[in-house]
N, CA and C atoms as a LAMMPS dump frame, in Angstrom:
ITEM: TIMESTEP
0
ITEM: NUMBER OF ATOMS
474
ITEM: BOX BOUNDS ff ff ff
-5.0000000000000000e+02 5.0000000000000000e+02
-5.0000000000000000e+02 5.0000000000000000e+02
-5.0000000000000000e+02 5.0000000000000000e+02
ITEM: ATOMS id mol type element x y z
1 1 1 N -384.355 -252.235 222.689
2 1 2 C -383.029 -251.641 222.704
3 1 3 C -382.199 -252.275 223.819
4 2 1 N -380.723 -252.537 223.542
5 2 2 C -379.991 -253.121 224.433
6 2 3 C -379.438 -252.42 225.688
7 3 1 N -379.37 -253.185 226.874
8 3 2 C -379.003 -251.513 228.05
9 3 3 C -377.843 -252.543 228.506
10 4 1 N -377.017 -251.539 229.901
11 4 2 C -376.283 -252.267 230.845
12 4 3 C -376.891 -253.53 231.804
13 5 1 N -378.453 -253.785 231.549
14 5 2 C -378.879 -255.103 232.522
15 5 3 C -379.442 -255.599 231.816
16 6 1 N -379.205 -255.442 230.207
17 6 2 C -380.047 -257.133 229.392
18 6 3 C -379.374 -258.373 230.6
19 7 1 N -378.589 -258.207 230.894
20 7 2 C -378.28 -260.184 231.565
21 7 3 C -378.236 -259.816 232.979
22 8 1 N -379.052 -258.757 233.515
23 8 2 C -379.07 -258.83 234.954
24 8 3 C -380.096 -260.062 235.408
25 9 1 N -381.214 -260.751 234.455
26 9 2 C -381.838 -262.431 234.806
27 9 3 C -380.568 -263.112 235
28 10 1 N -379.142 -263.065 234.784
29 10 2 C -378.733 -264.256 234.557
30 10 3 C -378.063 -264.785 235.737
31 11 1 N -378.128 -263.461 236.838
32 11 2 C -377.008 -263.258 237.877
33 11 3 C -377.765 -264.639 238.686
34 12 1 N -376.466 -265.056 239.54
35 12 2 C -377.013 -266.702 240.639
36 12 3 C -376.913 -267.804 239.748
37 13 1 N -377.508 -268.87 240.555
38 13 2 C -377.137 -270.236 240.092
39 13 3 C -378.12 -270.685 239.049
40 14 1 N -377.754 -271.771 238.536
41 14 2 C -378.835 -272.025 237.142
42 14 3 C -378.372 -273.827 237.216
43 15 1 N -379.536 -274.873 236.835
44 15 2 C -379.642 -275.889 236.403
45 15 3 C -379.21 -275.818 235.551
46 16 1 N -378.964 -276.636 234.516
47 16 2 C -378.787 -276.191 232.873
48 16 3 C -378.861 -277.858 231.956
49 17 1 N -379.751 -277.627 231.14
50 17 2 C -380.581 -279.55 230.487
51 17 3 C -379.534 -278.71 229.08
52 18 1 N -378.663 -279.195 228.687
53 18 2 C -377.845 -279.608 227.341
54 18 3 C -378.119 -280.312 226.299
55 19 1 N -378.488 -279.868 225.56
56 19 2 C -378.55 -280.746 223.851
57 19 3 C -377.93 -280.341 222.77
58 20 1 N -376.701 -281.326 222.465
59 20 2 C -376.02 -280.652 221.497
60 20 3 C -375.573 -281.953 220.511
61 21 1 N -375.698 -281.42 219.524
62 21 2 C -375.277 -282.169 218.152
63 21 3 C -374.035 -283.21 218.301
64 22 1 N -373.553 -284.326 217.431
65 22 2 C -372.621 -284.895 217.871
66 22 3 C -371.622 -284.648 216.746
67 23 1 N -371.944 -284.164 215.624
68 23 2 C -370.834 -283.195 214.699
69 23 3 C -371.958 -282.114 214.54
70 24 1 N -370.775 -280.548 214.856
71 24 2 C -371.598 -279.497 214.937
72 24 3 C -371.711 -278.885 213.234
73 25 1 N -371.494 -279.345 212.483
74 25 2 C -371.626 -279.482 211.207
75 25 3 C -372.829 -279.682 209.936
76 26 1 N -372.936 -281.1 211.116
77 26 2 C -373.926 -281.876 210.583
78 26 3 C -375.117 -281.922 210.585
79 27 1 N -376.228 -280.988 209.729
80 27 2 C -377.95 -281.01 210.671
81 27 3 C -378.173 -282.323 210.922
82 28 1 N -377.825 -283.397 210.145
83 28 2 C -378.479 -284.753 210.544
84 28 3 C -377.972 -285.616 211.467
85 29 1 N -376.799 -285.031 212.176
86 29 2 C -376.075 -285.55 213.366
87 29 3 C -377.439 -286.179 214.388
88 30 1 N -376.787 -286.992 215.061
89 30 2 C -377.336 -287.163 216.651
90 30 3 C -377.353 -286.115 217.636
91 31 1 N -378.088 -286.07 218.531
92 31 2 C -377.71 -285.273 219.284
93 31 3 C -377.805 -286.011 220.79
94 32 1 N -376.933 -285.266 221.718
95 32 2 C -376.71 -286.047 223.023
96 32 3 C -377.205 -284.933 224.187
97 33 1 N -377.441 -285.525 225.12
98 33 2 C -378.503 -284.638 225.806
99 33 3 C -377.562 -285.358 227.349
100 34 1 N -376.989 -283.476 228.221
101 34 2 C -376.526 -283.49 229.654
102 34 3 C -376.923 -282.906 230.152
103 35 1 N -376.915 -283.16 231.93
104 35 2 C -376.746 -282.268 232.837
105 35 3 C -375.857 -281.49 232.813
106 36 1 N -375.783 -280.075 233.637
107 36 2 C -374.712 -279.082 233.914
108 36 3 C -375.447 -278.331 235.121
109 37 1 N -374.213 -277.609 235.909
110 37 2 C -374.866 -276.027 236.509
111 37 3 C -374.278 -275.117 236.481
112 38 1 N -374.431 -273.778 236.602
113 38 2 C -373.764 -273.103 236.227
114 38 3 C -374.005 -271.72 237.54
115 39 1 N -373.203 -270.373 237.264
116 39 2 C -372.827 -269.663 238.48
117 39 3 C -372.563 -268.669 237.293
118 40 1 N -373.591 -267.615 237.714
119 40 2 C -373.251 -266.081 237.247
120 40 3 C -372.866 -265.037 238.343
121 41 1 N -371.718 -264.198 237.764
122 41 2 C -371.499 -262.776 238.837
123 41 3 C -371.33 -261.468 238.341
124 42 1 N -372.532 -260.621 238.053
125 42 2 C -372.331 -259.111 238.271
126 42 3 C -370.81 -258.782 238.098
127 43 1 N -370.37 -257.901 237.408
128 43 2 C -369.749 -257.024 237.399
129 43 3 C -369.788 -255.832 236.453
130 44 1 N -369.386 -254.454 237.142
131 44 2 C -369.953 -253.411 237.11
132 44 3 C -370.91 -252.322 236.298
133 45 1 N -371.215 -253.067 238.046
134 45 2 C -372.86 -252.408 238.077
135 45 3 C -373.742 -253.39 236.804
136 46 1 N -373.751 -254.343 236.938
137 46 2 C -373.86 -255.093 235.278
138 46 3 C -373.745 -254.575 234.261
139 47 1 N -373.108 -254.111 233.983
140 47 2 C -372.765 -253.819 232.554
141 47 3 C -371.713 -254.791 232.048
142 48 1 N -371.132 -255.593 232.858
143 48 2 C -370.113 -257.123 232.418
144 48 3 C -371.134 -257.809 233.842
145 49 1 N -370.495 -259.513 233.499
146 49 2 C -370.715 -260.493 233.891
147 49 3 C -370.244 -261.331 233.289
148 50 1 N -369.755 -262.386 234.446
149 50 2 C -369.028 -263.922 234.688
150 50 3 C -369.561 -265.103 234.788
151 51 1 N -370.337 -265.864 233.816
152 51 2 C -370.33 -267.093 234
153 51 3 C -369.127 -268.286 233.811
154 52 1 N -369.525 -269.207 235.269
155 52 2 C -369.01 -270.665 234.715
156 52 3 C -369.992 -271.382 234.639
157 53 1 N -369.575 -272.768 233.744
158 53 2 C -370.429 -273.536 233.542
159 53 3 C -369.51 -275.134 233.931
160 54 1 N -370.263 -276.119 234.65
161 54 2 C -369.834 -277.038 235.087
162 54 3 C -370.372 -278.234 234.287
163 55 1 N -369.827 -279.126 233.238
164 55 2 C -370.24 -279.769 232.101
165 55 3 C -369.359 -281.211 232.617
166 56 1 N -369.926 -282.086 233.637
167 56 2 C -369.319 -282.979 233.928
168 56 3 C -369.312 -284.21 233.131
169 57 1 N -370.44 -284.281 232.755
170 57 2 C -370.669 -285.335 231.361
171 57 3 C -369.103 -285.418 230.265
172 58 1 N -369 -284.125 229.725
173 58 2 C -367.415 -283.761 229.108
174 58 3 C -366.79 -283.431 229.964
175 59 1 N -366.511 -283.953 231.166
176 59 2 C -365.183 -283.258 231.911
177 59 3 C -364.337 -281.982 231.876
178 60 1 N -365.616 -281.408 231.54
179 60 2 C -364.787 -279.82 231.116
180 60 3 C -365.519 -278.348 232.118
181 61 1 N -365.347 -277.453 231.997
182 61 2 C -366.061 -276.414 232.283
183 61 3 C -365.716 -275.402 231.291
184 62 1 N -366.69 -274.481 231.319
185 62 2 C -366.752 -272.907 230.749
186 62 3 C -366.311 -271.928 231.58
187 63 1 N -366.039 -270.736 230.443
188 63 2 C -366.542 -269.258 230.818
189 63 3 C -366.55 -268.373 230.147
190 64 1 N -367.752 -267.438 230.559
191 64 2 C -368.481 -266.507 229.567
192 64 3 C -368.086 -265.133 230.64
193 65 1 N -367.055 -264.192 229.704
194 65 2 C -367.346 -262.745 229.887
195 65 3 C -368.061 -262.202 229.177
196 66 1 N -368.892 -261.398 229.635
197 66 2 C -370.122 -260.498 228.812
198 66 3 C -369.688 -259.27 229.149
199 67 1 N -369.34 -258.376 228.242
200 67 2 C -369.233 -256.866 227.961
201 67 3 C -370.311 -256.189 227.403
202 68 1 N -371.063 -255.031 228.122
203 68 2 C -371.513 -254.012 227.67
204 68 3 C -371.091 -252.798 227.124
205 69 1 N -370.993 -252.602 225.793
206 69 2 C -370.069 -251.392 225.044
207 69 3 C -371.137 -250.139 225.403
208 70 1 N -371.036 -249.355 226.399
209 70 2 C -372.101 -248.013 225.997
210 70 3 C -371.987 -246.933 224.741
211 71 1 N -370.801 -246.948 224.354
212 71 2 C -370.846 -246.325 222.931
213 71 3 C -371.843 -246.963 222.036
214 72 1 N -371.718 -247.991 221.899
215 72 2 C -372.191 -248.965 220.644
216 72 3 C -373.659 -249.783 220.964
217 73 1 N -373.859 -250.191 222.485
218 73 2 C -374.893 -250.241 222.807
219 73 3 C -374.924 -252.162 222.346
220 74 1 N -373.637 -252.291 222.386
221 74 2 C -373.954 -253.555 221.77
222 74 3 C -373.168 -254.645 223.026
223 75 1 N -373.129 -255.697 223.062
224 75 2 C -372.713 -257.324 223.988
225 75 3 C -371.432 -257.28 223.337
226 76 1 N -370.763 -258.289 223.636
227 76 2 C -369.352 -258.948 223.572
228 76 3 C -369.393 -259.914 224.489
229 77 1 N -370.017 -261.536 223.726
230 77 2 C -369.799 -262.248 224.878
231 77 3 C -368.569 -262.96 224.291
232 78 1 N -367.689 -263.723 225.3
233 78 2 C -366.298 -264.263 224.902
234 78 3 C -366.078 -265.589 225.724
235 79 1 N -366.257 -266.771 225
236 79 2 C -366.373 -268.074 226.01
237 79 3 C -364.711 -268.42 225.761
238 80 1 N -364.922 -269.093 227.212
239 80 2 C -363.216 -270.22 227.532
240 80 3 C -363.289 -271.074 227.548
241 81 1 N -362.881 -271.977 227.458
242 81 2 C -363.085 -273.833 227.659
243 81 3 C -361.574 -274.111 228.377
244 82 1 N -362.174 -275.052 229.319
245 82 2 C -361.216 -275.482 230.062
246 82 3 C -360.551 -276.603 229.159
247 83 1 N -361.153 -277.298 228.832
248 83 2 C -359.916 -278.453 227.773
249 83 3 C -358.736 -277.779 227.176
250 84 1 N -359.384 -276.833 226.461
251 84 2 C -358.141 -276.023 225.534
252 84 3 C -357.321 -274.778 226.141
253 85 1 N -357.94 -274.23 227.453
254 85 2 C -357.352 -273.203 227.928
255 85 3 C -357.809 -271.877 226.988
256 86 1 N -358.241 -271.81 226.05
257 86 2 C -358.112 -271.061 224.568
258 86 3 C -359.973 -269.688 224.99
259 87 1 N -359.427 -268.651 224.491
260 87 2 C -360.439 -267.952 224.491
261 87 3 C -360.942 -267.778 223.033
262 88 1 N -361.988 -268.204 222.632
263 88 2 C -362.516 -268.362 221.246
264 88 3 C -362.675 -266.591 220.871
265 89 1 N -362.772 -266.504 219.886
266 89 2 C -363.322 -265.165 219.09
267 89 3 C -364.68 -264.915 219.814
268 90 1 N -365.264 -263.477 219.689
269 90 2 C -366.259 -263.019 220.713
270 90 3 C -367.506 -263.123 219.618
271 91 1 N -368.273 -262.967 220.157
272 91 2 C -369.587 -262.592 219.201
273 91 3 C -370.005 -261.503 219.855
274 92 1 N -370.897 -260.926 218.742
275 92 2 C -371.334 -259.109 219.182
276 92 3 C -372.878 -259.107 219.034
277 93 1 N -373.647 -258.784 219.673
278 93 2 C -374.679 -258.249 219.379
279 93 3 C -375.367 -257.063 220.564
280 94 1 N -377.118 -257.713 219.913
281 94 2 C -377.847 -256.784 221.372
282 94 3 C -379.207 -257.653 221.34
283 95 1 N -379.625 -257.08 222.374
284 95 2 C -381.141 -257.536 222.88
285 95 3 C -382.187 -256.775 222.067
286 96 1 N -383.186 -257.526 221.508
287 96 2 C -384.301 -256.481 220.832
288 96 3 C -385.685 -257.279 221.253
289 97 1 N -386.627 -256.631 221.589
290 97 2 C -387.687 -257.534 221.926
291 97 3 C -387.923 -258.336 222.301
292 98 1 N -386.929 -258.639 223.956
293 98 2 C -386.88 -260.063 224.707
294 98 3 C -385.81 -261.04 224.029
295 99 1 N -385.259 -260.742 223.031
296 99 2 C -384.749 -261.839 221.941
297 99 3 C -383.026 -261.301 221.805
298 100 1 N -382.494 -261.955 222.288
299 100 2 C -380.821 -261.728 222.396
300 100 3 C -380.167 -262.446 220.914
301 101 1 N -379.243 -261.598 219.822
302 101 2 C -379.222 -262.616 218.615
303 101 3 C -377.338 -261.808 218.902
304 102 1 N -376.693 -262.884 218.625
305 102 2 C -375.159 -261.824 218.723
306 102 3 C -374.312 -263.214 217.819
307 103 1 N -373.106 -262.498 216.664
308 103 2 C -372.651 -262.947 215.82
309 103 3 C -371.068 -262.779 215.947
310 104 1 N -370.795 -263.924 215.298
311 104 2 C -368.981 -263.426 215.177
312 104 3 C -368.335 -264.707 214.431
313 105 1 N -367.467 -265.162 213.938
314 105 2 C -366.645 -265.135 213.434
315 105 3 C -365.382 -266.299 213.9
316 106 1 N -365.681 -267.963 213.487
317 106 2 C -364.063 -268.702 213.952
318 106 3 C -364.436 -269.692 212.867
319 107 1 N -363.654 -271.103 213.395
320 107 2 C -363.68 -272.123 212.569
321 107 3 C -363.974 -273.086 213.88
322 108 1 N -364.42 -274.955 212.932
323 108 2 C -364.989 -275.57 213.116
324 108 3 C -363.873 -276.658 211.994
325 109 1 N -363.279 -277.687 212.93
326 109 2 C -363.014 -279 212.152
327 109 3 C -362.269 -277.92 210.769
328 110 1 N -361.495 -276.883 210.833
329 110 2 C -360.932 -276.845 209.743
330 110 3 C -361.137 -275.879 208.808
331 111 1 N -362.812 -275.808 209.103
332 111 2 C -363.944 -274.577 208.32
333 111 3 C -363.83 -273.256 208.992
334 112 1 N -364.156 -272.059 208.274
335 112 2 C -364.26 -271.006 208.673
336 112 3 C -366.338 -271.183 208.831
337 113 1 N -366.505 -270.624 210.156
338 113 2 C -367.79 -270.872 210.132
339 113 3 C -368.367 -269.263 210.592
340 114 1 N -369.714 -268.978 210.522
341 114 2 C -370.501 -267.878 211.116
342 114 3 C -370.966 -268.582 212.167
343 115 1 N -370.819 -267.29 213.352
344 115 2 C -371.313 -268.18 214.494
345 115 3 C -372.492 -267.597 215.144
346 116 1 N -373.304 -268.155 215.172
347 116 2 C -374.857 -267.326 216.05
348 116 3 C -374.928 -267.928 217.779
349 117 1 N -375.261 -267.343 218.371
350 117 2 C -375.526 -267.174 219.882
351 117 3 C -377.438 -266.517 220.061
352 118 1 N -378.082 -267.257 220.344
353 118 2 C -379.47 -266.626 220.714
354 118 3 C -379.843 -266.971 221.974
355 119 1 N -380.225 -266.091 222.879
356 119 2 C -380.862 -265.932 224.094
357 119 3 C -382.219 -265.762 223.95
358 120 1 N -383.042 -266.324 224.457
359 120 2 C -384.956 -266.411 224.082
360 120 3 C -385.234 -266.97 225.635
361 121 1 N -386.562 -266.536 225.681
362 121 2 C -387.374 -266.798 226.444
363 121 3 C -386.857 -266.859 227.927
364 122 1 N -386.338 -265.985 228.222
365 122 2 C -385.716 -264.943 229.275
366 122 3 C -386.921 -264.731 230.396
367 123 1 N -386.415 -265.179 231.743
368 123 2 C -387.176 -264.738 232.783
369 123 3 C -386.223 -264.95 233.598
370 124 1 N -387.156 -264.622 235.154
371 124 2 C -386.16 -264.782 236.606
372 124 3 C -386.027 -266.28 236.906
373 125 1 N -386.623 -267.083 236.281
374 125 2 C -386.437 -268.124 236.469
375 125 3 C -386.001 -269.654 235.125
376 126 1 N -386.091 -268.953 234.149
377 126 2 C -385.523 -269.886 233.057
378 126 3 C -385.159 -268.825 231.994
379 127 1 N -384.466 -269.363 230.804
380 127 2 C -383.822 -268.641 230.037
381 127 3 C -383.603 -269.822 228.759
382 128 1 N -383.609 -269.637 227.225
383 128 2 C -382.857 -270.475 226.788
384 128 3 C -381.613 -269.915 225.713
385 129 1 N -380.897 -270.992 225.563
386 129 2 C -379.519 -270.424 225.054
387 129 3 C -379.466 -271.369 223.717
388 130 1 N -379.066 -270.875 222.426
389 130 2 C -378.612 -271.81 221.26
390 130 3 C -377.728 -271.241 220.649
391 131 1 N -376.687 -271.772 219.836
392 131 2 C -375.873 -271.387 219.171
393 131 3 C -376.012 -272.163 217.48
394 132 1 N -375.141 -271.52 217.009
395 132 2 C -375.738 -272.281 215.407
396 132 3 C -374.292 -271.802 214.677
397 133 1 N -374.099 -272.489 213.89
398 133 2 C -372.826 -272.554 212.406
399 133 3 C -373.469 -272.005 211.231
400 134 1 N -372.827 -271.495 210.205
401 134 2 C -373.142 -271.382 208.9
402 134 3 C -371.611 -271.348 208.259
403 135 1 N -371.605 -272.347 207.495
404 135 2 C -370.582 -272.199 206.272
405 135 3 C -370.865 -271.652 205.305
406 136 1 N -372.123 -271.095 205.11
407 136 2 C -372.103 -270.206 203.734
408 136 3 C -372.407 -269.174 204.194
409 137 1 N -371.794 -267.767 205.29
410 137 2 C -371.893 -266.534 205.179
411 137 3 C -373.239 -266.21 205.497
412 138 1 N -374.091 -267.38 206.187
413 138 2 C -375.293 -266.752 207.234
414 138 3 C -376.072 -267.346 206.225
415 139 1 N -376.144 -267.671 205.145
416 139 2 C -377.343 -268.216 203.991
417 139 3 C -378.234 -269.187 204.988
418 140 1 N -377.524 -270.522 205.188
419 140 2 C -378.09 -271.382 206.211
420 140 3 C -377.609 -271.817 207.323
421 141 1 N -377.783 -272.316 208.374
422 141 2 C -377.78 -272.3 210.105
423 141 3 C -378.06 -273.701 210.486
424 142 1 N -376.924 -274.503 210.909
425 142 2 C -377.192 -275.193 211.808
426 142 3 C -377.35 -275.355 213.366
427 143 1 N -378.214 -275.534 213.997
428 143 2 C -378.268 -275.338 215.069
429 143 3 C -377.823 -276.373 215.706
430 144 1 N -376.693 -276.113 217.047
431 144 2 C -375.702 -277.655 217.141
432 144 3 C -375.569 -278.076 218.766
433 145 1 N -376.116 -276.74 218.877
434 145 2 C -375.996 -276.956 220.793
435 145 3 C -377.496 -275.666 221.19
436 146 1 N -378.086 -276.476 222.324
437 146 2 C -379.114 -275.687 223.055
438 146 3 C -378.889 -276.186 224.528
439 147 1 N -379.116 -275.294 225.404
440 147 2 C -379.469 -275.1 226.326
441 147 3 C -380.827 -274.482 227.393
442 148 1 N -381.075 -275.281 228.327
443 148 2 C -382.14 -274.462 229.193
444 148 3 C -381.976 -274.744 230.442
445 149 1 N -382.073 -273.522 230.718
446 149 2 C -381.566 -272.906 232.438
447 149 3 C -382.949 -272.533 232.918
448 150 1 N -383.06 -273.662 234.607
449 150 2 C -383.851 -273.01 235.423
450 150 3 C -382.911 -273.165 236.783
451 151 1 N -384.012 -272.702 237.666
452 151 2 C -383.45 -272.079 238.758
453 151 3 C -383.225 -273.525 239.58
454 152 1 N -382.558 -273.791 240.28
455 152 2 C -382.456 -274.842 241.2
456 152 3 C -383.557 -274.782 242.508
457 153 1 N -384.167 -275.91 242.51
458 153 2 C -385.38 -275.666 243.991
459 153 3 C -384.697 -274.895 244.976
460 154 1 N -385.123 -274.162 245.983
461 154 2 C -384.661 -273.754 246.955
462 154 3 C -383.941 -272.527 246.547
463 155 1 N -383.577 -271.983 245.632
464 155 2 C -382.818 -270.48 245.182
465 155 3 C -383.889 -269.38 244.907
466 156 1 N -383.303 -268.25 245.082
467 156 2 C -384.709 -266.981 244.711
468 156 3 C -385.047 -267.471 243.484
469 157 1 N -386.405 -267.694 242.809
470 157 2 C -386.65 -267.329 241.606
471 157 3 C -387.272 -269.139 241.438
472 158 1 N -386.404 -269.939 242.142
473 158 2 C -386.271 -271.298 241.708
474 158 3 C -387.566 -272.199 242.515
């Protein structure tokens, strides 16, 4: 069941190894593989939290607000991209058995796509992150970007 500290692992600094597709479309794309780091912050009482993400390879950065709904018991995470200035549509879910799965709703190159977000293998010291497309209404899933976060030497946990 999902609470106010599913993402209390995420709070502090994080390494972060990038692999992401080179059309997010395409399962048979290439994929290109970066460095990043990134910076989480608590807010209240965790039930929200602030990541950025520093993606120098693309000259860009992130950011992720995470909302905890206590009515609904469910996430709202909502990313920014610095290229576009633009806050994308949110995805919703919850945590069930270590396993974070949260869904929502934009386009891609033109397409209306389904969008998946999964959080797995969650600890104080690594975590991984994937996201995935479907143009047919969740039937099938490309998976187009992954991530894995550990702790930087020298940090609690790291």
């Amino acid at each position: 069941m999902s609470s106010p500290h599913d993402f209390d692992f995420f709070h502090g600094e994080w390494e972060v190894a990038h692999r992401r597709r080179t059309d997010f479309l395409d399962p048979h794309s290439d994929w290109e593989e970066f460095p990043a780091t990134s910076h989480c912050w608590p807010l209240f009482d965790g039930a929200a939290n602030v990541d950025e993400i520093d993606m120098p390879h693309l000259g860009a950065k992130g950011a992720t607000l995470r909302l905890f709904d206590r009515e609904t018991g469910l996430w709202s995470l909502n990313w920014a991209a610095s290229h576009s200035g633009r806050l994308y549509p949110p995805v919703v879910g919850r945590f069930e058995g270590g396993r974070g799965e949260f869904h929502g709703e934009d386009t891609c190159d033109g397409k209306d796509v389904r969008v998946r977000f999964v959080w797995a293998d969650v600890s104080p010291t690594g975590a991984h992150w994937e996201q995935a497309f479907s143009v047919d209404g969740g039937a099938t899933w490309v998976t187009n970007w992954t991530m894995d976060f550990s702790r930087p030497s020298g940090t609690p946990g790291g």
